[in-house]
C-alpha positions in Angstrom: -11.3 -14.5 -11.6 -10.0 -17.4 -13.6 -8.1 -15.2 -16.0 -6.1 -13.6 -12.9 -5.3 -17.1 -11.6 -4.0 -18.5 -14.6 -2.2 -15.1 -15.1 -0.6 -15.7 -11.9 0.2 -18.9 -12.1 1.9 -18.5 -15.5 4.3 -15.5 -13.7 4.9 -17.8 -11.2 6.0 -20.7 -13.9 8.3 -18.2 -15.4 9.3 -15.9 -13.2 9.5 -18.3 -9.6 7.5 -15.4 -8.3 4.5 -13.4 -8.4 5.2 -10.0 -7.0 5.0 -6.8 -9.6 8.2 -6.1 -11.9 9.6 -3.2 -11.7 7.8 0.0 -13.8 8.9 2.4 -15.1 8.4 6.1 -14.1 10.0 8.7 -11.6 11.8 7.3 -8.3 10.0 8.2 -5.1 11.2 10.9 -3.5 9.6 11.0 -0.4 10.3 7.8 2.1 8.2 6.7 4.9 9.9 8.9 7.4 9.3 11.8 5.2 5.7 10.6 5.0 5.2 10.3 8.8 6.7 13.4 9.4 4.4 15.4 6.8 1.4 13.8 8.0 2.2 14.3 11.7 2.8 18.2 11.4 -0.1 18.6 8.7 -1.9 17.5 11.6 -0.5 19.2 14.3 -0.4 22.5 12.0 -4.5 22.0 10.9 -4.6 25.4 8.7 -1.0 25.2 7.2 -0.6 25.7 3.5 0.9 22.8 0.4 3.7 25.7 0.7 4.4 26.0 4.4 4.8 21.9 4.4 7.0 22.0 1.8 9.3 24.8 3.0 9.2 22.6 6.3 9.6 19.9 5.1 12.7 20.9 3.0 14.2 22.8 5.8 13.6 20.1 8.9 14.0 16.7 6.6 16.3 17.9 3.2 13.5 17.0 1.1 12.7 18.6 -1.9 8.9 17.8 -3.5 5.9 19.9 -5.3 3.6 21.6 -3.7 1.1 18.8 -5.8 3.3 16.4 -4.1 2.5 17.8 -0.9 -1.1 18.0 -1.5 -0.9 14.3 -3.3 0.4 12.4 0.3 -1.9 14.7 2.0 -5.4 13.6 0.2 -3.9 9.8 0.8 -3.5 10.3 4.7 -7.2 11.3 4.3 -6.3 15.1 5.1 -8.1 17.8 3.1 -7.6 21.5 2.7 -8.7 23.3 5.5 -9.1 27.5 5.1 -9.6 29.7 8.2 -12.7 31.2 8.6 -12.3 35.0 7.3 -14.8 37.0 9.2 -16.4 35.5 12.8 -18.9 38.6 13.0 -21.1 36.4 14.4 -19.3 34.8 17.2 -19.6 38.2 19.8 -23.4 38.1 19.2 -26.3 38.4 21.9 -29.2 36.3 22.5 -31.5 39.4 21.4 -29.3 39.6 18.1 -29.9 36.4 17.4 -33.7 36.4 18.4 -33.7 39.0 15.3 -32.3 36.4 12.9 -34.9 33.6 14.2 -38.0 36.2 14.4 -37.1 37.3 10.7 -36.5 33.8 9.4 -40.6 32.1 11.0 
């Protein structure tokens, strides 16, 4: 929009650039290697908990972070929580178990 131009070109006038100043708020504490190597065994390790990457994470890389953190750089890799199914009952079952289900459920 106009406003953001004009915005823009008044940092620029000032300024000489128009990258963002510097905010204020916590210093990162994970880097890009840290990232990488979070994401790589979150994927490699599907089922493993905020607390199990953080652990490994401190232990392998010497970083310290949340467990909110963990989950934080997790959700923006795209990566979800994941639980293990509790009970596969169902898994062992015959065709003539399962005819019951279907015969039940017409």
């Amino acid at each position: 929009s106009q406003s953001v131009i004009s915005r823009l070109a008044a940092r620029h006038r000032t300024t000489g650039s128009v990258g963002d100043r510097p905010r204020s708020g916590a210093p990162r504490v994970m880097d890009r290697n840290d990232d990488q190597y979070l994401r790589t065994y979150a994927l490699r390790h599907r089922y493993a908990t905020a607390t199990q990457l953080q652990a490994c994470l401190r232990e392998v890389r010497g970083t310290r972070v949340s467990r909110q953190t963990i989950r934080n750089r997790l959700h923006r890799f795209g990566l979800n929580a994941r639980r293990p199914l509790q009970a596969q009952e169902h898994v062992t079952w015959t065709m003539q178990q399962w005819s019951t289900v279907l015969m039940h459920n017409n």
